[in-house]
Phi, psi and omega in degrees: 000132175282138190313317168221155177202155169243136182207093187082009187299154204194157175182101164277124180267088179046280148280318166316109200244141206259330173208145181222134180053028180314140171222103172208168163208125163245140213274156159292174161092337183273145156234152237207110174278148175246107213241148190137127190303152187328113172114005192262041233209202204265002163240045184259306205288358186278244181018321183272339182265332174265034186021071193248340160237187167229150187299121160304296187232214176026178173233170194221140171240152175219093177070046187013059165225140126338121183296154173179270194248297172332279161332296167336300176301346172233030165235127182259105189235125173269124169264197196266008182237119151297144154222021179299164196258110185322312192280004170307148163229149258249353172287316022122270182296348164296318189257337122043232179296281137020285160301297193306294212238135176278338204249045168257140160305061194293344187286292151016277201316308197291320168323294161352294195285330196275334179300319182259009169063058150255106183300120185308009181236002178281142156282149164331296209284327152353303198282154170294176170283327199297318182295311168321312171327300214270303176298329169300337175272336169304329159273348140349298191279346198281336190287137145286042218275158159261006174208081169318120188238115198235106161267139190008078147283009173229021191266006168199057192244186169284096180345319170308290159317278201331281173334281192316326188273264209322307169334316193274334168310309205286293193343304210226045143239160184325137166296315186299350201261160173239155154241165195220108199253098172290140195200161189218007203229079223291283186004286186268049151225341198301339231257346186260045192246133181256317177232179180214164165206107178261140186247143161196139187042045178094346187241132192294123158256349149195130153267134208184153187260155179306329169296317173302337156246016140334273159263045179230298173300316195077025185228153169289176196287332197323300205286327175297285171033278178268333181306279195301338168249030164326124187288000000 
């Protein structure tokens, strides 16, 4: 059974039609760029796959449930805004999380912070933005969840941070779980991508696995990319 599946999926802002009639499915196990320039998008369908909106018309399964309470419990989601609480300190978010989710991993977490020598006594307002990053994927990444949904998790880090974050996505989530990375930044995610799905102005233009285009194109997908979304 596919993890998340779309069937007809549609989502309007008043005039505006934000995604129209989507039909895709992603398998466990993948991990799946959700790829396409700003505004085409890709975080109306993350918000839909964690049930922060609703659907205009069709429907979305998550693990062939409608998102809602159920779900929750098995979708782990970064969104693309910080929101941690300045005042907060990082122990703080930990029990949390704890509290929140049966299936987070505080020793996980905590392995993390000690790696990256952020102290659990630290405030949120304290951290650089790169750090801030890095803890929010870290409680994220801490979950034994069966589907990560990461809206821009390299869109405003550093060439360093990026590496460190795609390292700790392939590192620490479930093999059986799929994840799903939205990005506009094809380069530095191709290399952890098992598939891809490029979206634009709402619309699927292709699903495909990276190998396929690879050897049907001759090209990385960076390079298909820019070729299908070229002005």
């Amino acid at each position: 059974m596919p993890i998340l599946e779309c069937k007809g999926l549609s989502k309007r802002f008043g005039s505006v039609q934000a995604l129209g009639s989507i039909d895709l499915q992603i398998e466990p196990g993948r991990v799946v760029g959700l790829l396409g320039p700003n505004g085409s998008g890709k975080t109306t369908l993350i918000k839909l796959a964690n049930g922060l909106l609703s659907p205009t018309a069709g429907e979305i399964l998550i693990g062939g449930e409608a998102p809602g309470t159920l779900t929750k419990s098995i979708v782990s989601y970064l969104p693309d805004k910080e929101y941690l609480p300045g005042w907060m300190r990082t122990e703080q978010l930990l029990d949390l999380f704890c509290d929140f989710y049966a299936d987070f991993d505080r020793a996980r977490a905590e392995q993390m912070l000690e790696h990256l020598h952020i102290p659990q006594n630290m405030r949120i307002k304290q951290m650089s933005k790169g750090t801030r990053e890095k803890v929010q994927l870290i409680l994220v990444m801490s979950r034994r969840a069966k589907l990560y949904l990461l809206d821009e998790p390299i869109g405003g880090v550093d060439p360093a941070t990026r590496d460190y974050i795609l390292d700790t996505i392939i590192r620490n989530y479930n093999p059986e779980a799929a994840v799903v990375i939205s990005t506009h930044l094809i380069a530095d995610v191709e290399q952890v991508l098992d598939d891809v799905i490029f979206i634009q102005n709402g619309a699927i233009l292709l699903q495909s696995s990276v190998d396929e285009i690879r050897e049907n194109q001759g090209k990385s997908v960076d390079q298909y990319f820019r070729e299908v979304f070229k002005c």
